[in-house]
KEZA-593661 format. One line per field, with one value per residue: x, y, z of N, C-alpha, C in turn; residue number from 0. Coordinates in pm, whole numbers, padded with zeros to 5 digits. Layout:
<pts>
n_u: [X	...]
n_v: [Y	...]
n_w: [Z	...]
ca_u: [X	...]
ca_v: [Y	...]
ca_w: [Z	...]
c_u: [X	...]
c_v: [Y	...]
c_w: [Z	...]
resi: [NUM	...]
</pts>
This chain:
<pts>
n_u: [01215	00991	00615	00413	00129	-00064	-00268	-00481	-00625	-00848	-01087	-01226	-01233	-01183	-00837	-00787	-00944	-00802	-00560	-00601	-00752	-00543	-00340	-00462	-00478	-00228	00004	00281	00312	00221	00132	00099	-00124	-00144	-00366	-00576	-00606	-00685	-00691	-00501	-00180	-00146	-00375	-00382	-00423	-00197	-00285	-00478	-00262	-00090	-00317	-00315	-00069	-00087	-00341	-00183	00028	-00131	-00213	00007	00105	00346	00404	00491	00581	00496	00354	00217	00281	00247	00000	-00257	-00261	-00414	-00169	00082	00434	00736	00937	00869	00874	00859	00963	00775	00591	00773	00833	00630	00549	00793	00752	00571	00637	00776	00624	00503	00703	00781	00469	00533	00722	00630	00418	00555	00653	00924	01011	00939	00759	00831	00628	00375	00334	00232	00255	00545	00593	00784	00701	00546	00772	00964	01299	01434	01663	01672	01467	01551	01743	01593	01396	01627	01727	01461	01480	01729	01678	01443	01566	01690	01558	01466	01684	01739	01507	01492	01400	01373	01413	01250	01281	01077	01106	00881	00572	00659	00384	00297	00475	00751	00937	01209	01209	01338	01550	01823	01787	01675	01889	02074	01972	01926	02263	02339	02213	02284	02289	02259	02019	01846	01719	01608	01345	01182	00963	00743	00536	00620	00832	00841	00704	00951	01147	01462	01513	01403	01511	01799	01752	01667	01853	02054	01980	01951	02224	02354	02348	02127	01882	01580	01322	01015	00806	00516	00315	00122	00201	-00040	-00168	-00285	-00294	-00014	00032	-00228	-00233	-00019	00263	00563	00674	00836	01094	01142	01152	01317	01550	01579	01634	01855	02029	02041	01880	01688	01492	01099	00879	00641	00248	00106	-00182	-00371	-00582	-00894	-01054	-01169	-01269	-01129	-01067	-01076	-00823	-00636	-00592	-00568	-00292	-00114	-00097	-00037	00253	00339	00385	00558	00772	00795	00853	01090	01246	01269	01420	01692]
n_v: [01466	01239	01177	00871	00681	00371	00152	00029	00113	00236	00114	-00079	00099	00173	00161	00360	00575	00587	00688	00924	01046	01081	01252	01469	01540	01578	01376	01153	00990	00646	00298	-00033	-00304	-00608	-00791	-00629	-00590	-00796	-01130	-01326	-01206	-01307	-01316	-01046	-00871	-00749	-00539	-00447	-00448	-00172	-00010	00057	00125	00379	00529	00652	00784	00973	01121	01245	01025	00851	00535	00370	00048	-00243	-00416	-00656	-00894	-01195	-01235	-01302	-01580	-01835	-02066	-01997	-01962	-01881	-02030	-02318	-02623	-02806	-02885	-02840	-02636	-02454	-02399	-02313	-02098	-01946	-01890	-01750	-01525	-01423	-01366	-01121	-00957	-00943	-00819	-00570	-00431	-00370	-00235	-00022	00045	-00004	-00059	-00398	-00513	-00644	-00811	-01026	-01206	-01402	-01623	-01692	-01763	-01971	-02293	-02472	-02752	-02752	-02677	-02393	-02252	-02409	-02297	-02028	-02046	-02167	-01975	-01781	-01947	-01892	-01637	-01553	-01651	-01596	-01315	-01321	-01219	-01025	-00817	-00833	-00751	-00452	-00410	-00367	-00561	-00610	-00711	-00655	-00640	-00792	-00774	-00992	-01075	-01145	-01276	-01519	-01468	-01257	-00975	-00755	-00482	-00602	-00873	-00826	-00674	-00895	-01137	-00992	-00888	-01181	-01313	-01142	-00981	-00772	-00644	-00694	-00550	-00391	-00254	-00037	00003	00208	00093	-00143	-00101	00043	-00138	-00377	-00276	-00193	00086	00301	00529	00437	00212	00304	00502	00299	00125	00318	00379	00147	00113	-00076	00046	00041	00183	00331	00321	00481	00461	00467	00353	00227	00173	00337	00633	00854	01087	01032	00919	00848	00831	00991	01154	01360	01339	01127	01157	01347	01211	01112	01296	01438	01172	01144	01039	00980	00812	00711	00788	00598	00610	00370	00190	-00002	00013	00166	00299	00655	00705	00665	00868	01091	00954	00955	01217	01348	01240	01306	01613	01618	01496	01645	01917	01833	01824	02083	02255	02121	02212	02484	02500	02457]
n_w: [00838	00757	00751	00798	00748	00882	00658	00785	00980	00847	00840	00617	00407	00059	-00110	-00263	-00167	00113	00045	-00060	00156	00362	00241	00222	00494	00556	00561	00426	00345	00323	00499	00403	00490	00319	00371	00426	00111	-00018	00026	-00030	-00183	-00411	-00563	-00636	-00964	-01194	-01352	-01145	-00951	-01082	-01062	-00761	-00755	-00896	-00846	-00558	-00635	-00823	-00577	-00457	-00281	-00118	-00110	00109	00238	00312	00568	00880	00700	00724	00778	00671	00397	00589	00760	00728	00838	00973	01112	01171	01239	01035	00696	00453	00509	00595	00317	00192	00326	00206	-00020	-00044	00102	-00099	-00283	-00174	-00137	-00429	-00497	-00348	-00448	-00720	-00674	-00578	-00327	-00061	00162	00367	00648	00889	01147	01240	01510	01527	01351	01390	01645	01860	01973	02222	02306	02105	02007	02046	01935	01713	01545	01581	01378	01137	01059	00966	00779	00666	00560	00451	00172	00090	00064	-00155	-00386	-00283	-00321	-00556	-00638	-00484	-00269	00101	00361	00718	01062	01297	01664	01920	02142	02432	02504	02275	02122	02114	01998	01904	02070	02117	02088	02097	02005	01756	01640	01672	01532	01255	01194	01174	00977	00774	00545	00260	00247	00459	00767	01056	01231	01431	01696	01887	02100	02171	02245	02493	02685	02650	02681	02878	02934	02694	02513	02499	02386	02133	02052	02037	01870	01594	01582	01513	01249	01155	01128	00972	01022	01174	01404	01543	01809	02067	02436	02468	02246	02091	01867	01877	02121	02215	02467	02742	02625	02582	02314	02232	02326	02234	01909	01912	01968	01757	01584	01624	01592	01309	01164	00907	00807	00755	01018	01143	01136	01391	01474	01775	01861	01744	01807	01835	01587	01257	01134	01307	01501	01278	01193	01477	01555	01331	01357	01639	01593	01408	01516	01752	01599	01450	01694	01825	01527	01560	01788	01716]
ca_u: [01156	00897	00508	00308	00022	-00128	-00373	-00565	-00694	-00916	-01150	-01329	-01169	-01056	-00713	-00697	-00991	-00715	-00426	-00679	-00738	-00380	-00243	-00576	-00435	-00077	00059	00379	00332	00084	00198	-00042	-00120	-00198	-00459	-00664	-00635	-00721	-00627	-00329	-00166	-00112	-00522	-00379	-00364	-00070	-00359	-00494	-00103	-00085	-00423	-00273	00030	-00104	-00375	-00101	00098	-00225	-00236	00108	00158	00435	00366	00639	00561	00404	00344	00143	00303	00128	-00191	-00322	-00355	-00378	-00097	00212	00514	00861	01026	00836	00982	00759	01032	00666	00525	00836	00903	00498	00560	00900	00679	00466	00758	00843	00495	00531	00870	00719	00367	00588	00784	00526	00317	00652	00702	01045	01010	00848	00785	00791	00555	00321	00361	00130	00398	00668	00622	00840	00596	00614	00825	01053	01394	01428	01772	01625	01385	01573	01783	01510	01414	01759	01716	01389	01538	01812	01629	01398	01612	01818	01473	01412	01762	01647	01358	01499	01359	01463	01327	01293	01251	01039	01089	00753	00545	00662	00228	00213	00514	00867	01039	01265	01131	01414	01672	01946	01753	01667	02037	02133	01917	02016	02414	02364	02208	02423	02229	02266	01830	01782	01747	01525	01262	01121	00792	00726	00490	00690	01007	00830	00721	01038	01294	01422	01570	01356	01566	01870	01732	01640	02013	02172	01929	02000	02371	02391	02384	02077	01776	01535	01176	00985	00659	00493	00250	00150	00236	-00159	-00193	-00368	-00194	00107	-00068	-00373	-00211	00087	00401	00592	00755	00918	01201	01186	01141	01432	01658	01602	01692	02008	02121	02049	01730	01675	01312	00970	00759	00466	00146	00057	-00212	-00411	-00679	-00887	-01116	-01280	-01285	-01020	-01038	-00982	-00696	-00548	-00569	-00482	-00170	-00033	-00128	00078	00364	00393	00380	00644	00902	00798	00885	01237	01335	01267	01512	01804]
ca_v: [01337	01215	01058	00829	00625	00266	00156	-00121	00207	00274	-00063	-00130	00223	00166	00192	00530	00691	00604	00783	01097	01114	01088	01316	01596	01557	01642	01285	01205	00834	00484	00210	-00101	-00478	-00680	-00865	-00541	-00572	-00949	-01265	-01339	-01104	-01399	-01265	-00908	-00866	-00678	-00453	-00381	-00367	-00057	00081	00116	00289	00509	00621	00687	00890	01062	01196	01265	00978	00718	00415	00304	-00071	-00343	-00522	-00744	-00965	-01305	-01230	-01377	-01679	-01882	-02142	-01936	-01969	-01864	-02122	-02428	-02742	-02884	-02774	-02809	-02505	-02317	-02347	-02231	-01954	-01878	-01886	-01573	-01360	-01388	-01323	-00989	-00871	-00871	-00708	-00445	-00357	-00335	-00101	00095	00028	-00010	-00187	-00498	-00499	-00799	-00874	-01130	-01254	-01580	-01670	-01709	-01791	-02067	-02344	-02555	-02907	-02678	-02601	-02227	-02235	-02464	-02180	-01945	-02101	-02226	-01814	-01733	-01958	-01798	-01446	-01601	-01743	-01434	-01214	-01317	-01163	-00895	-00786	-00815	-00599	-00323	-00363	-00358	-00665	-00546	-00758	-00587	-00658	-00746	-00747	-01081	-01103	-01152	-01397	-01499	-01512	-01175	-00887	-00631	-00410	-00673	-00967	-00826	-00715	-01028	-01158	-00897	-00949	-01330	-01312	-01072	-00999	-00569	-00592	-00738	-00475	-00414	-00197	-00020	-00029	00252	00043	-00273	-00110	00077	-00275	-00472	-00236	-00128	00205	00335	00592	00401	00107	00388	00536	00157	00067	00372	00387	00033	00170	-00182	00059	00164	00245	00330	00283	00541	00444	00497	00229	00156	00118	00468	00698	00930	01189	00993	00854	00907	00771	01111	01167	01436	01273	00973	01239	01445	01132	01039	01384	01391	01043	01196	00942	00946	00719	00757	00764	00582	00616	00224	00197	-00173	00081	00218	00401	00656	00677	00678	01060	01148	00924	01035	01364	01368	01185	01382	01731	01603	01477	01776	02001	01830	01849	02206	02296	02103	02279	02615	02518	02419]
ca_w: [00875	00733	00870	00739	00832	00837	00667	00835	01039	00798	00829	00508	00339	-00071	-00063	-00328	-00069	00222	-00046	-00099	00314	00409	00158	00226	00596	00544	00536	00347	00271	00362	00537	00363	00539	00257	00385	00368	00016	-00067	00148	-00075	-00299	-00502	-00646	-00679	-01099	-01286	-01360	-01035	-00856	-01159	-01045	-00682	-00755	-00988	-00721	-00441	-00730	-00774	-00464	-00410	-00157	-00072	-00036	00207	00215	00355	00745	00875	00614	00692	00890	00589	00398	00698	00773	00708	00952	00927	01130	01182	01197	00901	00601	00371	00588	00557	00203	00159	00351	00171	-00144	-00046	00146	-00230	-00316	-00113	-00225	-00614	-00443	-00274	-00594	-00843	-00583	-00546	-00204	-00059	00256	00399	00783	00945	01260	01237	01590	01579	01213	01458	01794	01898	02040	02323	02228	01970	02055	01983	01845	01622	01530	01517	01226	01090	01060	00905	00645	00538	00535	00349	00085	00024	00057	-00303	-00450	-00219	-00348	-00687	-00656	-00472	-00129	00205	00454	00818	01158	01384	01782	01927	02324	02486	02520	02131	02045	02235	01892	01891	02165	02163	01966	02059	01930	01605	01553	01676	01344	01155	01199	01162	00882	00741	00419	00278	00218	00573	00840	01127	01253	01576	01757	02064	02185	02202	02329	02613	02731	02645	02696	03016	02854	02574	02398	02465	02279	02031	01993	01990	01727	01499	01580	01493	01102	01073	01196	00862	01013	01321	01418	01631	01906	02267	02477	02510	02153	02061	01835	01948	02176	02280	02597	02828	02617	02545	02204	02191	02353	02048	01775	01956	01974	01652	01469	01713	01534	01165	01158	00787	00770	00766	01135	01093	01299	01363	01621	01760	01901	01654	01894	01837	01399	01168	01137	01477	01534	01195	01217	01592	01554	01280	01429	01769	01598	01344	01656	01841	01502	01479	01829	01784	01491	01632	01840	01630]
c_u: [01016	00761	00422	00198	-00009	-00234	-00509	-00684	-00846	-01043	-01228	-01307	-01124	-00960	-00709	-00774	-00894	-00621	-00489	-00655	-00624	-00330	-00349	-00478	-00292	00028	00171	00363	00196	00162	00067	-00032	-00204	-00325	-00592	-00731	-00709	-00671	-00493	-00345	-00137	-00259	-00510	-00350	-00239	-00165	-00360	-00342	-00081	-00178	-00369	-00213	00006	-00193	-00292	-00009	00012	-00249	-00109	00141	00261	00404	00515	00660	00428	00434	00264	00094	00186	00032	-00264	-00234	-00273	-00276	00019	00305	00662	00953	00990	00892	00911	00813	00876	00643	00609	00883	00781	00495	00672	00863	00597	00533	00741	00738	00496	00601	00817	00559	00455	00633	00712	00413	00390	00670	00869	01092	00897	00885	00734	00766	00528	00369	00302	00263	00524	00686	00649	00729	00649	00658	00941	01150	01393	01544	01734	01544	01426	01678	01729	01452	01501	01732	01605	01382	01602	01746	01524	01470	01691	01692	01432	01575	01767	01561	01375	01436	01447	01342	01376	01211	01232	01050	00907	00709	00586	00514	00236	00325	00635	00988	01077	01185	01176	01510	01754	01941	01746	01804	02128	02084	02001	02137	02404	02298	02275	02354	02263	02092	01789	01831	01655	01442	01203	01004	00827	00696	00534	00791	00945	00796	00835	01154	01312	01466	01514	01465	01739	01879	01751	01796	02103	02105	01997	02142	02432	02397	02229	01896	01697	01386	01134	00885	00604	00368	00225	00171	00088	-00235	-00283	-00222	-00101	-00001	-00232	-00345	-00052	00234	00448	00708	00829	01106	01275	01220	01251	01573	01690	01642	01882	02113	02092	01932	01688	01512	01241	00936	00642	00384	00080	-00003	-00325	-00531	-00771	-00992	-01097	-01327	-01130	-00951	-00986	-00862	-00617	-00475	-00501	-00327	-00064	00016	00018	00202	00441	00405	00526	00787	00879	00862	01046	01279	01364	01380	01662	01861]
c_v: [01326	01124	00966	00699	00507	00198	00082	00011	00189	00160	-00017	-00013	00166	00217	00307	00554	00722	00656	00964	01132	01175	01175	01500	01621	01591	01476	01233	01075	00744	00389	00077	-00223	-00523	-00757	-00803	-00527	-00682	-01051	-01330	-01261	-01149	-01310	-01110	-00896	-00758	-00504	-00358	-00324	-00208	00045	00143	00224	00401	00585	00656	00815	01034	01168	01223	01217	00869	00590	00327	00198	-00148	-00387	-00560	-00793	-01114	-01367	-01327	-01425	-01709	-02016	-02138	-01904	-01988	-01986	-02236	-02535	-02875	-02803	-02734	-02671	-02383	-02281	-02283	-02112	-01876	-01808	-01756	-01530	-01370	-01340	-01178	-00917	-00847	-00803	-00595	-00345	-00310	-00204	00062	00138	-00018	-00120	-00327	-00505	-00607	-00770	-00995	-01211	-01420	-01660	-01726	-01746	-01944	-02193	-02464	-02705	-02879	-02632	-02494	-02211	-02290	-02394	-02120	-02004	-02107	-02049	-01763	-01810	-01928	-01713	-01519	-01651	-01666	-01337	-01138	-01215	-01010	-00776	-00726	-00719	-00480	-00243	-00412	-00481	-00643	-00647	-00697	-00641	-00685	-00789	-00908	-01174	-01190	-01274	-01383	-01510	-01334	-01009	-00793	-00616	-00536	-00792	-00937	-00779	-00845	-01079	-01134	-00972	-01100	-01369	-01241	-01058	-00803	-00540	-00641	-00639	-00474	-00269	-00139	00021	00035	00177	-00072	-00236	-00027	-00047	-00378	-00399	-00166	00030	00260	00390	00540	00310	00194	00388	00370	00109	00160	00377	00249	00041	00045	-00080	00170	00193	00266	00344	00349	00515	00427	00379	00106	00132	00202	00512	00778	00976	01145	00941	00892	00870	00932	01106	01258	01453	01204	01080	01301	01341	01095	01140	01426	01302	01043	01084	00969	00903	00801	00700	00745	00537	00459	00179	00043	-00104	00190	00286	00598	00652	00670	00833	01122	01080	00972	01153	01408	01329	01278	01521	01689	01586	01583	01894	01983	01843	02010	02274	02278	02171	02414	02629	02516	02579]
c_w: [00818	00791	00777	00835	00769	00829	00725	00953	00998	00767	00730	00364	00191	-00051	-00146	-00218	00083	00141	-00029	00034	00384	00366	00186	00403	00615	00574	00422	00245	00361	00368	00480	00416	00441	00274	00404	00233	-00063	00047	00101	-00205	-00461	-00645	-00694	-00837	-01138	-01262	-01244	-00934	-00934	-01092	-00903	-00666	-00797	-00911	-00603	-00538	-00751	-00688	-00398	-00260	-00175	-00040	00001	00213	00251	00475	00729	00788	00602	00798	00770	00477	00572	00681	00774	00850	00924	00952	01174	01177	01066	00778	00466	00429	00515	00398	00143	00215	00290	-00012	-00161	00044	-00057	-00293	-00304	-00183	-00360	-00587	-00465	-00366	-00688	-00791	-00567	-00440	-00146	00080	00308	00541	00845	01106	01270	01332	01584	01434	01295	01540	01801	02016	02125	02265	02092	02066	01991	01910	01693	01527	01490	01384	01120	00981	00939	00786	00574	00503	00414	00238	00009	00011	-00095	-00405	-00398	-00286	-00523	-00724	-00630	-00352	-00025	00311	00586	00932	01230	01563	01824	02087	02339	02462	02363	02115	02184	02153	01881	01941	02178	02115	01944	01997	01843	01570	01568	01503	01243	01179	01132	01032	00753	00573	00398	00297	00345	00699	00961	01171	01417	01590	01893	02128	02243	02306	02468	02711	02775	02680	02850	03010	02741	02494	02441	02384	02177	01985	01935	01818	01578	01462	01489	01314	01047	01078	01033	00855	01151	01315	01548	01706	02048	02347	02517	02351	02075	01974	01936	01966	02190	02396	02659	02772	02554	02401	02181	02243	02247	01967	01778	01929	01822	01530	01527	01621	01392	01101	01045	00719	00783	00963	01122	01191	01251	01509	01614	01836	01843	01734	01879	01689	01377	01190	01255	01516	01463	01195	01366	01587	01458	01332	01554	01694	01522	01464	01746	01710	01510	01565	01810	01674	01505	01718	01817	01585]
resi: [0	1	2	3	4	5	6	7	8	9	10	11	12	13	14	15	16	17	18	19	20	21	22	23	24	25	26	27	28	29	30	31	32	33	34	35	36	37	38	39	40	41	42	43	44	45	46	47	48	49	50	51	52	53	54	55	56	57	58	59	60	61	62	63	64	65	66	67	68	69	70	71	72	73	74	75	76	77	78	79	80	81	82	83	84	85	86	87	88	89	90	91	92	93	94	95	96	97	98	99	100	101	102	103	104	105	106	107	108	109	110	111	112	113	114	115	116	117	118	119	120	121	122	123	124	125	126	127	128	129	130	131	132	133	134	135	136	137	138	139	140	141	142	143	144	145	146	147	148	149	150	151	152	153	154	155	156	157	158	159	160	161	162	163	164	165	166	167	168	169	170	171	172	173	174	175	176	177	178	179	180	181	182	183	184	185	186	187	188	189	190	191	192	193	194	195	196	197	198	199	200	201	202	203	204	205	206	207	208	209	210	211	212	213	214	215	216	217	218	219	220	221	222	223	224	225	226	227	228	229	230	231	232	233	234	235	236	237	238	239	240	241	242	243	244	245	246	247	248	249	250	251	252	253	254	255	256	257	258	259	260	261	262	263	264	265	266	267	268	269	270	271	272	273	274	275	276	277]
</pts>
């Protein structure tokens, strides 16, 4: 199994000095939110997308993909009922998908709670359709390129547009695409789920599940607060769990370094332990 980390951690960090850190710390891969890098990737050159990869290669790191798709520019919204909106936002998913590729990234991780949330005076079915056809419609490119597009579950608090395993395979399924899959979030599913590592098993079992996102349920890395992993980490080598685990925390308290390094340390510790036991 592999860990990697994301970078928005690192506030104000060049993205090779976050490749060098990660990779000095025993990190396998970098999880990157575009809007770290520029406000649209539309301004990223040929050039500079080259200069990335080639520093992550450098340093013998992964760059796994991209989330917190469209935090930035502002106005972007999957399912709006203004088809202008959604065909501007269907314009930069596609934006992304040729980012992602050219960086040599493989997935794209969809959050972006405020993008989605179904607003009062909107029927939600309406929504969610609305949704489906902008998967559908990126996806013929994301197919193209050679990535994988993943619907993340997210806290009720943040949006009310898809909160738990069975919603995003609901998605998933109904969209029915091979590059559209979905994604898990500790911190979401200890919130939303009333079963953690059964969500866990349904998700992986379900053959749609291709990332996970490790954080405490208070928004600290693994092993800074009371959510226990070595349960997740256990369930998820159990069900032949394949992905990357990436540390993705909304609490950047106390540096970079100390969360980094803590987080890895704990979670390499608790794989250790499990295969000792095997």
């Amino acid at each position: 199994m592999k860990i990697a980390i994301c970078n928005e951690l690192f506030q104000g960090w060049p993205i090779d000095r976050v490749f060098r850190y990660a990779a000095q710390l025993g990190y396998d891969g970098v999880e990157i939110a575009p809007y770290t890098l520029a406000e649209s990737v539309l301004g990223l050159s040929a050039k500079r997308r080259k200069e990335i990869r080639q520093a992550a290669e450098a340093n013998e790191i992964e760059i796994v993909g991209l989330h917190w798709l469209l935090a930035k520019p502002e106005g972007l919204y999957i399912n709006h009922p203004d088809e202008i909106i959604r065909i501007q936002t269907q314009e930069y998913i596609e934006a992304l998908i040729h980012f992602c590729a050219d960086i040599g990234g493989r997935l794209l991780l969809h959050g972006s709670p405020h993008q989605r949330t179904v607003k009062e005076g909107w029927k939600f079915e309406d929504s969610w359709d609305y949704a489906k056809e902008t998967f559908k419609i990126c996806l013929k490119l994301a197919q193209k390129r050679k990535v994988i597009y993943c619907i993340e579950p997210l806290l009720k608090e943040n949006t009310n547009f898809v909160n738990t395993v069975d919603e995003a395979l609901r998605l998933v399924k109904e969209v029915n695409h091979p590059c559209f899959k979905m994604m898990f979030d500790c911190r979401n599913a200890c919130a939303e789920e009333k079963k953690v590592l059964e969500a866990l098993v349904h998700a992986v079992t379900s053959g749609h599940l291709r990332h996970i996102h490790v954080n405490d349920a208070n928004g600290m890395g693994p092993g800074f607060g009371k959510t226990k992993f070595l349960p997740i980490l256990k369930t998820l080598i159990e069900n032949n769990y394949r992905g990357y685990v990436s540390v993705e925390v909304s609490q950047f308290d106390p540096d970079p370094q100390t969360v980094a390094s803590g987080s890895l340390g704990y979670l390499k510790g608790i794989l250790e332990s499990l295969n000792k036991k095997k």
